[in-house]
DOZAPA-629032 format. One record per residue: chain; x, y, z of N, C-alpha, C in turn. Coordinates in steps of 0.05 Angstrom, whole numbers, plus 5000, padded with zeros to 4 digits. Example, Ala and Ser with C-alpha at 12.3 -4.5 7.8 and 13.67 -1.06 7.14 Angstrom:
2
kette_npx_npy_npz_capx_capy_capz_cpx_cpy_cpz
A_5264_4886_5156_5246_4910_5156_5264_4934_5156
A_5257_4955_5142_5273_4979_5143_5258_5001_5157
% end
This chain:
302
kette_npx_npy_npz_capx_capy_capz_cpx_cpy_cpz
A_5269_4612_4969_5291_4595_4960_5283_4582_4933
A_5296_4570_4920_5297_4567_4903_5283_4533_4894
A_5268_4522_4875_5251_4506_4879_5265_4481_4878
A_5267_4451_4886_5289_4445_4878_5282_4426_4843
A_5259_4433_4839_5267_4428_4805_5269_4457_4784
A_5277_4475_4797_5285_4499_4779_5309_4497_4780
A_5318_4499_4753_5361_4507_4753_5351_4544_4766
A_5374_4547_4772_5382_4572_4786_5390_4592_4765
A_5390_4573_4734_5390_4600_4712_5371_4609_4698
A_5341_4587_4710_5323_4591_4698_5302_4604_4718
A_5311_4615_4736_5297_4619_4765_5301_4649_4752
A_5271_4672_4767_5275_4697_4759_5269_4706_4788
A_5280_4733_4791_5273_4747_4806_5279_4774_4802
A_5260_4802_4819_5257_4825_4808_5231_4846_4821
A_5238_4859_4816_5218_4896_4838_5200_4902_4816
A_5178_4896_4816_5152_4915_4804_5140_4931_4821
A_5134_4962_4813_5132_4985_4825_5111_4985_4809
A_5084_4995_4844_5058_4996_4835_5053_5029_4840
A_5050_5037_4820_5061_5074_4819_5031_5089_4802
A_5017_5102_4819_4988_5123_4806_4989_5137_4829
A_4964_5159_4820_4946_5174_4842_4938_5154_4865
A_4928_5176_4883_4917_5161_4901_4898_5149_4896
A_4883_5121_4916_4860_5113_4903_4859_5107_4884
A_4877_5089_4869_4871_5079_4846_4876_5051_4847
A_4875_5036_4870_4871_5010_4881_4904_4989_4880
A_4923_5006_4888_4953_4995_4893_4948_4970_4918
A_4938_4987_4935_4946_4965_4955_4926_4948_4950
A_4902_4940_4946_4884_4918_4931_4902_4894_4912
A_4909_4914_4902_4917_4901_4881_4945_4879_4891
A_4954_4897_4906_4985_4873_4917_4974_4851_4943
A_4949_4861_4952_4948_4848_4976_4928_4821_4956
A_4915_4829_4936_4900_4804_4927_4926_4784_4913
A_4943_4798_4899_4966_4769_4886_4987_4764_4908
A_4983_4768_4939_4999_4761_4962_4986_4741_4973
A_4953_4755_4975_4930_4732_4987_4947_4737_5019
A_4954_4756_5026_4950_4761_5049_4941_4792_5053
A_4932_4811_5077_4936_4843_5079_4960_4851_5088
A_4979_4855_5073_5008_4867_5082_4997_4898_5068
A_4983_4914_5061_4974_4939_5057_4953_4944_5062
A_4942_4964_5085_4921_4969_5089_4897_4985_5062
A_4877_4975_5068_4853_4987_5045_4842_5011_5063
A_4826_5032_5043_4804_5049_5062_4801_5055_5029
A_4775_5067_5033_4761_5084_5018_4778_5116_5006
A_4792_5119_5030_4797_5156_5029_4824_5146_5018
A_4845_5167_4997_4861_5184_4978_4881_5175_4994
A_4904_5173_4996_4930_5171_5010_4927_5153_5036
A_4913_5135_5033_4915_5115_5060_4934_5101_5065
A_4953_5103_5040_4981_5088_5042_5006_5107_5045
A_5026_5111_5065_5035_5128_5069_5069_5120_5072
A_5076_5100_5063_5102_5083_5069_5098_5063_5047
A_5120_5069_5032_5133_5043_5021_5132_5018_5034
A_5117_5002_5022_5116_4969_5026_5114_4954_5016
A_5130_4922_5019_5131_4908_4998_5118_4882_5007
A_5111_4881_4978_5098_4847_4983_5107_4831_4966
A_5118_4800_4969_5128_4778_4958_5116_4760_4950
A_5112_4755_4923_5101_4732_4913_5115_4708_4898
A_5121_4686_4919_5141_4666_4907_5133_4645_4894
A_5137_4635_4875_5124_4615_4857_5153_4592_4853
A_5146_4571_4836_5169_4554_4829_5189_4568_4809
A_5178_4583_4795_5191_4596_4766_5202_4617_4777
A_5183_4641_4802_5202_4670_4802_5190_4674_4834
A_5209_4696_4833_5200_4711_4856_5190_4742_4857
A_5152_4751_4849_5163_4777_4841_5157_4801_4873
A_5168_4817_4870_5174_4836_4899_5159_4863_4881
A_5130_4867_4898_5116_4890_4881_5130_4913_4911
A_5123_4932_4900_5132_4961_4930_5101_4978_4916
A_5084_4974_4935_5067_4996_4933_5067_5011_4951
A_5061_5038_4930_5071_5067_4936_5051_5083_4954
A_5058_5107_4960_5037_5120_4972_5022_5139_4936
A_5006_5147_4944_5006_5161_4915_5009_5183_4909
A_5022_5181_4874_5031_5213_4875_5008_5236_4873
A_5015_5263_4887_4994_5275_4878_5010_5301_4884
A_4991_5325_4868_5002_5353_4869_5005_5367_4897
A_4985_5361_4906_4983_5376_4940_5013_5365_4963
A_5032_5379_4964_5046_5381_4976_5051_5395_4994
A_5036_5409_5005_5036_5440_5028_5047_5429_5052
A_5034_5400_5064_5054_5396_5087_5077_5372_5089
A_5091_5373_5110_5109_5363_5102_5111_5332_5100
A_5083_5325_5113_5071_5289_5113_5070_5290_5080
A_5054_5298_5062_5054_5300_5032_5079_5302_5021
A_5098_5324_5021_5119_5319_5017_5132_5300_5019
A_5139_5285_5047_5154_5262_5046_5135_5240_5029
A_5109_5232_5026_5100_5211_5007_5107_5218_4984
A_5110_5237_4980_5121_5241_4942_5143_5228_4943
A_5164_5239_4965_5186_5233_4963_5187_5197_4950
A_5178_5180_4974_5175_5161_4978_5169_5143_4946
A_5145_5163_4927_5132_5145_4910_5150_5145_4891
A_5164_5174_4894_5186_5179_4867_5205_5163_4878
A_5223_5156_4897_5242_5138_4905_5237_5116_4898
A_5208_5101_4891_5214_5073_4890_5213_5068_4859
A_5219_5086_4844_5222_5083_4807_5254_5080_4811
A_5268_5081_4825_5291_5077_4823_5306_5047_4833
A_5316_5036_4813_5331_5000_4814_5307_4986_4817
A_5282_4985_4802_5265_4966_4802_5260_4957_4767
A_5254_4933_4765_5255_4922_4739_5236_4938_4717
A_5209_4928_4728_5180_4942_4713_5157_4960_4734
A_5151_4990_4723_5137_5004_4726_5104_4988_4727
A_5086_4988_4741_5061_4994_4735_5051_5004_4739
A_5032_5028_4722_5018_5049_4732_4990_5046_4729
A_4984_5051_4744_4947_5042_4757_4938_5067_4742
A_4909_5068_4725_4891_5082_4732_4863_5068_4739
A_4850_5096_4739_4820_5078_4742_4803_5082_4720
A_4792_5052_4704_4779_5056_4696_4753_5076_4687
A_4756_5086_4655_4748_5109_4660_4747_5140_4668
A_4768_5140_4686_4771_5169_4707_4804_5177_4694
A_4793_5199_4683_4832_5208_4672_4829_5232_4686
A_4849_5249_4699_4854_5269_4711_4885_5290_4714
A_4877_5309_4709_4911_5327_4718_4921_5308_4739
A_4916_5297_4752_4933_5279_4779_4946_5252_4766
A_4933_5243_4754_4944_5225_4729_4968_5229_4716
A_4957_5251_4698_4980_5263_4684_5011_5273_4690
A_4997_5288_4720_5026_5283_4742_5041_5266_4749
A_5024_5259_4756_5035_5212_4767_5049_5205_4739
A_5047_5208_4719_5062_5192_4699_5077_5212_4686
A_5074_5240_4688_5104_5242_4689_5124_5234_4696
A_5119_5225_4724_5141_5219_4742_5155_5199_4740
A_5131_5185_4723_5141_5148_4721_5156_5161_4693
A_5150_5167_4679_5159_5172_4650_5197_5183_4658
A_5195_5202_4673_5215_5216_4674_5239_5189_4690
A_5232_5166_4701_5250_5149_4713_5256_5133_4697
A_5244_5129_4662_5259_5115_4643_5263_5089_4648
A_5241_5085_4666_5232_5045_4665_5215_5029_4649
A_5225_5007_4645_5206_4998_4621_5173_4995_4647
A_5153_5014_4627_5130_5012_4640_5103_4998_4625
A_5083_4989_4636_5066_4981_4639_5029_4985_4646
A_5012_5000_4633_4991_5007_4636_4970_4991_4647
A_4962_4998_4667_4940_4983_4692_4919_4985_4685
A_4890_4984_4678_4876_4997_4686_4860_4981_4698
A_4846_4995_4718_4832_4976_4746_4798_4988_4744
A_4795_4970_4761_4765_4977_4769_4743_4970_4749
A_4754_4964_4720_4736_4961_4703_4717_4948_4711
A_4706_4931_4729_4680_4922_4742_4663_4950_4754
A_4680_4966_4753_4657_4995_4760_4646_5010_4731
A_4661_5007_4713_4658_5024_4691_4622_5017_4677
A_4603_5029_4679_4586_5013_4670_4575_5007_4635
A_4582_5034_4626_4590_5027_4594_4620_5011_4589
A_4617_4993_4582_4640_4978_4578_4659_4989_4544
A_4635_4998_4532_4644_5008_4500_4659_5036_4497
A_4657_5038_4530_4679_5070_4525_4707_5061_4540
A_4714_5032_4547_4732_5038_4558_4760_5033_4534
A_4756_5016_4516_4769_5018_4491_4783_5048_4485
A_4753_5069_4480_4766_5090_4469_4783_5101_4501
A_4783_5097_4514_4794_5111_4544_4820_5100_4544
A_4821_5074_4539_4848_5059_4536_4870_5082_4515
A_4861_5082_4494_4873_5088_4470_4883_5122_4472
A_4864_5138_4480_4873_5169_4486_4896_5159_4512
A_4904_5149_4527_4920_5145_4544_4941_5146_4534
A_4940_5118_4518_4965_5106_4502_4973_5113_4481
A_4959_5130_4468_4969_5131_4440_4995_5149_4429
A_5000_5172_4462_5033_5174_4462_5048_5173_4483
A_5047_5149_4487_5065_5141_4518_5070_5112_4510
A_5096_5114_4516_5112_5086_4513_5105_5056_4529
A_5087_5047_4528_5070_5027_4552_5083_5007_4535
A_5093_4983_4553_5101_4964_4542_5083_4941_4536
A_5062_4942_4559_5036_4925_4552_5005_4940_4566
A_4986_4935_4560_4962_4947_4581_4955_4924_4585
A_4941_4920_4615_4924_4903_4622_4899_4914_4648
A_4874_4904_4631_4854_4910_4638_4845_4892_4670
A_4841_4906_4689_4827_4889_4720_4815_4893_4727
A_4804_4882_4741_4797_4884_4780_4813_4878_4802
A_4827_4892_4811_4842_4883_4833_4819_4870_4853
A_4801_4887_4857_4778_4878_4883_4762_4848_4885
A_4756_4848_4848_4748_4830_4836_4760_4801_4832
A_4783_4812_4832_4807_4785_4823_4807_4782_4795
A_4797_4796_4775_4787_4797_4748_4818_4802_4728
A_4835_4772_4724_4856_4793_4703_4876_4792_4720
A_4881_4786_4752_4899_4789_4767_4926_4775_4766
A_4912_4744_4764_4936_4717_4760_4944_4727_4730
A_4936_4727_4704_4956_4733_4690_4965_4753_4689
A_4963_4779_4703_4975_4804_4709_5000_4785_4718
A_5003_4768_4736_5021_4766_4753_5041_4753_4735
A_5029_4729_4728_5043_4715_4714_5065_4727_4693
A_5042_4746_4673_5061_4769_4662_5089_4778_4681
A_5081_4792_4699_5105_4807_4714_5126_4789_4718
A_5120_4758_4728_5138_4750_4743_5155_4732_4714
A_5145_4735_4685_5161_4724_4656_5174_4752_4651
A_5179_4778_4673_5192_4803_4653_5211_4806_4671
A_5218_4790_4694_5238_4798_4712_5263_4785_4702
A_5280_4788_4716_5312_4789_4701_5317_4756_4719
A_5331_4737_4707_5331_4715_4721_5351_4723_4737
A_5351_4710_4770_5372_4720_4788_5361_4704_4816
A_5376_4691_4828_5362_4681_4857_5342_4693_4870
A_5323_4685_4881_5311_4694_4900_5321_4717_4920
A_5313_4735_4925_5320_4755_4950_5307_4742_4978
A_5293_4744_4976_5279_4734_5008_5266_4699_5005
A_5268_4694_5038_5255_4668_5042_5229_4661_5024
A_5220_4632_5017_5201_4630_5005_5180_4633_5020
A_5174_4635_5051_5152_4639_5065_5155_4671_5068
A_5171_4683_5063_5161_4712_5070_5143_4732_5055
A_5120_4743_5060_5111_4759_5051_5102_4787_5054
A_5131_4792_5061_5132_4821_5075_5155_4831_5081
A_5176_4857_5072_5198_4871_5084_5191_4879_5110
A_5170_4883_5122_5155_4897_5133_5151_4887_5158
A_5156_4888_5194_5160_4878_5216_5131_4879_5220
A_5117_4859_5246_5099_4858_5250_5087_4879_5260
A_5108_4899_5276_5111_4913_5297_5092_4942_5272
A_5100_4953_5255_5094_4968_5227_5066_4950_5224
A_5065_4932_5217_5033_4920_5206_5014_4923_5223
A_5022_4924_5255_4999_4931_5275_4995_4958_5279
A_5013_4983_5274_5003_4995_5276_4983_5008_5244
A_4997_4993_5226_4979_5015_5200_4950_4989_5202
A_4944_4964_5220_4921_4956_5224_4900_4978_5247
A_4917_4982_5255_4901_5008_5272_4897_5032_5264
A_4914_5041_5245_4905_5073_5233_4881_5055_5219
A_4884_5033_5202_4863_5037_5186_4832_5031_5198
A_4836_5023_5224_4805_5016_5228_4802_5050_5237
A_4824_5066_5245_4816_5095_5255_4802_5110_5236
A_4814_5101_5208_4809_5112_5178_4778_5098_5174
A_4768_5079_5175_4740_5067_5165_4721_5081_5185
A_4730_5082_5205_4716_5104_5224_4707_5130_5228
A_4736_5140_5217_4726_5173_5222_4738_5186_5193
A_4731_5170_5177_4743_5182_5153_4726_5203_5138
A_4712_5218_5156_4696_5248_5152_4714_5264_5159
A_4719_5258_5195_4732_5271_5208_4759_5281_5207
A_4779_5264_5211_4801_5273_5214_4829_5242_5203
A_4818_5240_5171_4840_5214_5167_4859_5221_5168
A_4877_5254_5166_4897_5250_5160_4917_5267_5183
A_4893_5266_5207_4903_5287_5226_4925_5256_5244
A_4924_5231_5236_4921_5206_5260_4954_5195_5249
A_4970_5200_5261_4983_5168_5260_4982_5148_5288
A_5002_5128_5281_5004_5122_5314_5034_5104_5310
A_5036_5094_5334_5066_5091_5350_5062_5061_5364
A_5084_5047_5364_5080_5020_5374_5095_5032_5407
A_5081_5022_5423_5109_5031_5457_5123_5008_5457
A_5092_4983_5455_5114_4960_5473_5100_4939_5451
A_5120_4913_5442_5105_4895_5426_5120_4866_5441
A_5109_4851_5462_5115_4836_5477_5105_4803_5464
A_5122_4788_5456_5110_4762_5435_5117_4735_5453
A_5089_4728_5456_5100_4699_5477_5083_4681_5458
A_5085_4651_5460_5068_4638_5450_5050_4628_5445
A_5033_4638_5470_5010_4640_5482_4997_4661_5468
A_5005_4685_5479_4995_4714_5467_5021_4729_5461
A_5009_4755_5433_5032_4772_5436_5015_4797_5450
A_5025_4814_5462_5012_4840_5485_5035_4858_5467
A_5007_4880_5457_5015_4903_5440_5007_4933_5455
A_5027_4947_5458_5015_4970_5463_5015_4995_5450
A_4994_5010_5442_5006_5024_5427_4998_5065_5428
A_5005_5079_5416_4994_5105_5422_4978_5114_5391
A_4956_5130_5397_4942_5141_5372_4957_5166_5373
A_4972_5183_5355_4971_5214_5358_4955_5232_5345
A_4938_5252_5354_4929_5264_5343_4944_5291_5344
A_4931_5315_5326_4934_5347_5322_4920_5368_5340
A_4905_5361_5355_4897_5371_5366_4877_5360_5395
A_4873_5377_5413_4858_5371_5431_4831_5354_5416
A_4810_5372_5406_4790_5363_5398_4783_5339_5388
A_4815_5337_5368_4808_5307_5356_4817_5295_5373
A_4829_5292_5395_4825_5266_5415_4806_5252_5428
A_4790_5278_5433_4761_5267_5442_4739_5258_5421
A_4753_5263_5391_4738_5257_5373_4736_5220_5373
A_4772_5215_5372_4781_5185_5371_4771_5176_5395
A_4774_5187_5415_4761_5166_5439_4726_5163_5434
A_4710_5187_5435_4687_5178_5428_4672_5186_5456
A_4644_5184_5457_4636_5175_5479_4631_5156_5497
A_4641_5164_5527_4637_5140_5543_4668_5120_5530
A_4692_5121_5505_4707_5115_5503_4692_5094_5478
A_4671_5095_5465_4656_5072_5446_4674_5071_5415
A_4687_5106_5419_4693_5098_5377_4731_5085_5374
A_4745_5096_5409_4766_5078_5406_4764_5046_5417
A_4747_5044_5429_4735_5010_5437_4738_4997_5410
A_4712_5012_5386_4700_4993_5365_4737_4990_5346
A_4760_5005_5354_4773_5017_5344_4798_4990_5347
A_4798_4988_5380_4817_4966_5384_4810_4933_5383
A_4779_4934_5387_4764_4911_5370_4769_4897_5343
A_4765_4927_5329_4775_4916_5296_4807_4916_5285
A_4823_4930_5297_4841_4917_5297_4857_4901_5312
A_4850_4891_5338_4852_4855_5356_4851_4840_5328
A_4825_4837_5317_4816_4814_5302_4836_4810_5279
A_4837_4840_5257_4863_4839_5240_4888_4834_5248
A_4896_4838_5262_4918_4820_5276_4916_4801_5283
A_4896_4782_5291_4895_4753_5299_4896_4738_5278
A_4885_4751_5254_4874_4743_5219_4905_4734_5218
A_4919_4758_5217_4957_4763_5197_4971_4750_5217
A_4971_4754_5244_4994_4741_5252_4978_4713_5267
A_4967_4698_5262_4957_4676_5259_4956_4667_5295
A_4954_4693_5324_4957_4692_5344_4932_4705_5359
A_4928_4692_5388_4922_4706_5400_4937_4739_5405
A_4922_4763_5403_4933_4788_5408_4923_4804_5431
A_4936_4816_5449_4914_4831_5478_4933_4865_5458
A_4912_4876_5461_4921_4909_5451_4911_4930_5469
A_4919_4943_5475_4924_4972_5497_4922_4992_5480
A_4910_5018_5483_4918_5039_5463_4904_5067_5483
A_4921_5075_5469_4924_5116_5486_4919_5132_5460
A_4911_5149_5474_4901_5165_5453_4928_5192_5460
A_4944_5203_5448_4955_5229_5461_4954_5255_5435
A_4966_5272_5445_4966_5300_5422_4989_5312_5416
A_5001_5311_5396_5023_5319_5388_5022_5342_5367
A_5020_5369_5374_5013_5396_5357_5025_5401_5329
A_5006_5387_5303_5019_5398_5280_5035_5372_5277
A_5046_5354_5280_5055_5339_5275_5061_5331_5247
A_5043_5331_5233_5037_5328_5205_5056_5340_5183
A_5064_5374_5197_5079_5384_5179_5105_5392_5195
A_5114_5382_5220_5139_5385_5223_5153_5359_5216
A_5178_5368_5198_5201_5340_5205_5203_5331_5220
A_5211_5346_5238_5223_5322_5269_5203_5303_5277
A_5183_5314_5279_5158_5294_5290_5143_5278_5265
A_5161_5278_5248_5162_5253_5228_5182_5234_5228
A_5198_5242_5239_5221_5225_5243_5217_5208_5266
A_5204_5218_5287_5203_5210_5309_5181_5185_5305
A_5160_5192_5281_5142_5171_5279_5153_5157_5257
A_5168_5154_5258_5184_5134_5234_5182_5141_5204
A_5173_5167_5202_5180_5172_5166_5201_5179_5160
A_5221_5167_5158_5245_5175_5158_5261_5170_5133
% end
């Protein structure tokens, strides 16, 4: 809502779309100017697999980032397919583009990714992140410049999402380019996103820090029952895997790697939703899932 010493014509609000390859620190980056985890982190390429937004409300604006899953060439099944879908969908009715890379690292996957942004004819914006990894600092100038020197970037700005390095006036920036207009959402909300969705991508991702040799992209999972008292909320939920094997992979022995599994995400949920949480979890097998529609629909990619 709106502050009550802001006029309502000087109030902004507006969609910044956080749009690269995989891995190039989107969800870092929204979950550090939220200052909460409404996007899960991991190490591995496509850990983000759904559009989600995060809200940052100030006295002056309100800005609404949507980080994407990321774009990339490999499309063979139909889980990939639908995240393209997804990343290219959110260049459309949002104010300002920003496209992430990583300091240093230019790639054909890059080049893809910003076609894409290029081809949606938004006023865009050049990211570049990580620079706390880069360890010659005197090449990132010239790295900047081969980028930009024919692509229409409206501004670059150099970060750390991880770091916090560059982040507040990143923000600040975004939220002086939005179009003045009321607020969309409550000033306490920081998330489109139901709790019911946040518990389970807290559980893929401790599945992901875990067996992210094994099988990150064989896993989703499914909420059954999400029961909220004020005492406790009682979550129950299903892991699916692809196969027999990887079930016994996720459970573990003696049941130890889905234990350490519903452990770490209890706690991430107690963190976000500021509650006691009791969590239940099944492990089951759903064949191929990955690349049939239906059984994407069924798990909510829809």
């Amino acid at each position: 809502m709106l502050q009550e010493n802001t006029p309502e014509t000087e109030y902004r609000c507006g969609y910044i779309a956080l749009v690269g390859k995989p891995n190039v620190g989107k969800s870092t980056l929204m979950n550090k100017i939220i200052g909460e985890k409404v996007s899960i982190v991991t190490a591995k390429p496509q850990t983000t697999r759904q559009q989600i937004i995060g809200i940052h409300t100030s006295d002056k604006g309100q800005t609404i980032y949507v980080d994407t899953p990321g774009i990339h060439h490999s499309a063979g099944k139909a889980l990939n397919r639908y995240m393209n879908r997804v990343a290219r969908a959110a260049l459309r009715d949002i104010d300002v583009v920003a496209f992430l890379v990583e300091a240093g690292r230019w790639s054909p996957t890059d080049e893809h990714a910003l076609k894409a942004v290029l081809k949606a004819e938004r006023p865009t914006v050049l990211v570049v992140n990580k620079i706390d990894l880069m360890p010659d600092k005197s090449k990132l100038l010239p790295f900047v410049e081969n980028i930009s020197k024919d692509q229409p970037f409206d501004k670059i700005y150099m970060i750390s999402a991880l770091k916090g390095k560059g982040v507040d006036s990143f923000q600040q920036d975004m939220e002086d380019r939005l179009p003045f207009s009321r607020p969309f959402y409550d000033a306490d909300q920081i998330t489109n996103r139901s709790q019911r969705f946040l518990a389970a991508e807290l559980i893929r991702e401790q599945l992901t820090l875990r067996l992210h040799q094994e099988l990150p992209y064989a896993i989703t999972v499914s909420i059954d029952a999400f029961e909220y008292s004020p005492e406790i909320t009682k979550i129950s939920a299903t892991i699916w895997v692809e196969r027999d094997s990887q079930k016994q992979i996720v459970i573990g022995k003696k049941g130890a790697v889905l234990k350490q599994v519903g452990t770490g995400a209890r706690l991430g949920m107690q963190t976000l939703f500021e509650q006691k949480i009791f969590l239940k979890l099944w492990v089951k097998v759903s064949r191929g899932w990955s690349d049939d529609e239906a059984a994407l629909n069924r798990f909510g990619f829809d």
